[in-house]
C-alpha positions in Angstrom: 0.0 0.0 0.0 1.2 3.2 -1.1 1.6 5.9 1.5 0.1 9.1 0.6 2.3 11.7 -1.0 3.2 15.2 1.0 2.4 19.0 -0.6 5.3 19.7 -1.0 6.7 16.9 -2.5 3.6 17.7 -5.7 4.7 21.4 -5.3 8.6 19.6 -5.7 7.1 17.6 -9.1 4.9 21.0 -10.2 8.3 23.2 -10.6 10.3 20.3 -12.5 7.6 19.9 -14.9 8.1 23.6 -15.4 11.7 23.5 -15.4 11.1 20.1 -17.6 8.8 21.9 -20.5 11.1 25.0 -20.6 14.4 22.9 -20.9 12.3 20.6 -23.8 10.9 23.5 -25.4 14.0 25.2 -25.9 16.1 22.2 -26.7 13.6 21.3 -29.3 13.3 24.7 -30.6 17.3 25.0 -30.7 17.7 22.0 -32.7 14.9 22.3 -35.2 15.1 26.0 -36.2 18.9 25.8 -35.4 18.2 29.4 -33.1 19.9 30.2 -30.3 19.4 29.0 -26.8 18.4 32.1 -25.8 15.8 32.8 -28.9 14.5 29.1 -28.1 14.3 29.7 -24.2 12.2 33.0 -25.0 10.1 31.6 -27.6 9.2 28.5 -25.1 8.4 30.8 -22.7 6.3 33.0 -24.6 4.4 29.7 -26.2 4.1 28.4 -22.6 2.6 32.0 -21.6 0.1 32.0 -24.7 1.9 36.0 -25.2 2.5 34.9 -29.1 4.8 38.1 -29.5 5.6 36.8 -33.5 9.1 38.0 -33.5 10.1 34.8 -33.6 8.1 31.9 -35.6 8.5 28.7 -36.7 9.6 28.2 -40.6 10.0 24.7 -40.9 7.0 22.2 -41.4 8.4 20.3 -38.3 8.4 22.6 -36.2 5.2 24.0 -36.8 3.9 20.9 -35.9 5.7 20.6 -32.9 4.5 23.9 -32.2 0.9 22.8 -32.3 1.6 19.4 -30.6 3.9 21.5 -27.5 0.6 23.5 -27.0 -1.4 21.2 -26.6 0.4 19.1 -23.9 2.4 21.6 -22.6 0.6 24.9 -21.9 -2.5 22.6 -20.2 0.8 21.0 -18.0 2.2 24.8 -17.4 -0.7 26.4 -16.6 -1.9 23.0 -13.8 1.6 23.3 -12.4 1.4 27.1 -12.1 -2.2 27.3 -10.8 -0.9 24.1 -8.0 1.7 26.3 -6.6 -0.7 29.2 -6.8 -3.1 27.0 -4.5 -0.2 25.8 -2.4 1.4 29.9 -1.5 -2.4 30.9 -0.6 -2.4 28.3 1.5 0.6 29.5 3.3 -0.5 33.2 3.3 -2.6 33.4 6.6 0.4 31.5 8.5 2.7 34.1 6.9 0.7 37.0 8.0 0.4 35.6 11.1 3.6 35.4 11.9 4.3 39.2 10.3 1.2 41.0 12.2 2.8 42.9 15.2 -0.6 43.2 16.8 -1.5 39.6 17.1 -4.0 38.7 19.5 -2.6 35.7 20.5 0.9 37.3 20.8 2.4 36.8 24.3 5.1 38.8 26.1 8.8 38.0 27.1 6.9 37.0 30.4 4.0 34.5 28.4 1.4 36.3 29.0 -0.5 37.3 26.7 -0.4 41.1 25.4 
């Protein structure tokens, strides 16, 4: 029986998928359309962001279909990934602010008692 897995650890998996699609996308990119790393790194990223600048676009029949295909499975991956560690930071928020607000109620006093 598997045990079940910790937030973090799918907050751990969320940002290498990211890391994973952005390193793919631009590898992919790079050997295809023979652009630089950084062209290919920047046009992942914009195809991963649905921004579609158009400064840089595909001109090869492969890699227009990769383009279509990397859509498809990766911006619905990017955008899951993103919105998980979205969920997971709001979740953290009222402990954060918790911790930040000076007048907290339950706050005590170098003594212990409360303030």
């Amino acid at each position: 029986m598997s045990r079940p897995k910790k937030k973090d650890t799918f907050v751990f998996e969320a940002v290498i998928t990211l890391i994973g699609l952005l390193g793919a996308g631009t590898w992919i990119f790079r050997a295809v359309e023979g652009w630089s790393w950084v062209d290919s790194f920047y046009f992942t990223g914009a195809t991963l962001l649905t921004i579609g600048y158009g400064d840089l676009v595909p001109t090869h029949d492969l890699s227009k279909v990769l383009v279509v295909v990397f859509g498809f499975l990766a911006v619905g991956t990017f955008l899951y990934a993103i919105s998980f560690i979205g969920a997971a930071i709001h979740k953290k928020i009222p402990e954060v602010a918790k911790n930040l607000n000076p007048i907290n109620p339950d706050s005590k006093d170098k003594n212990g008692t409360k303030k």
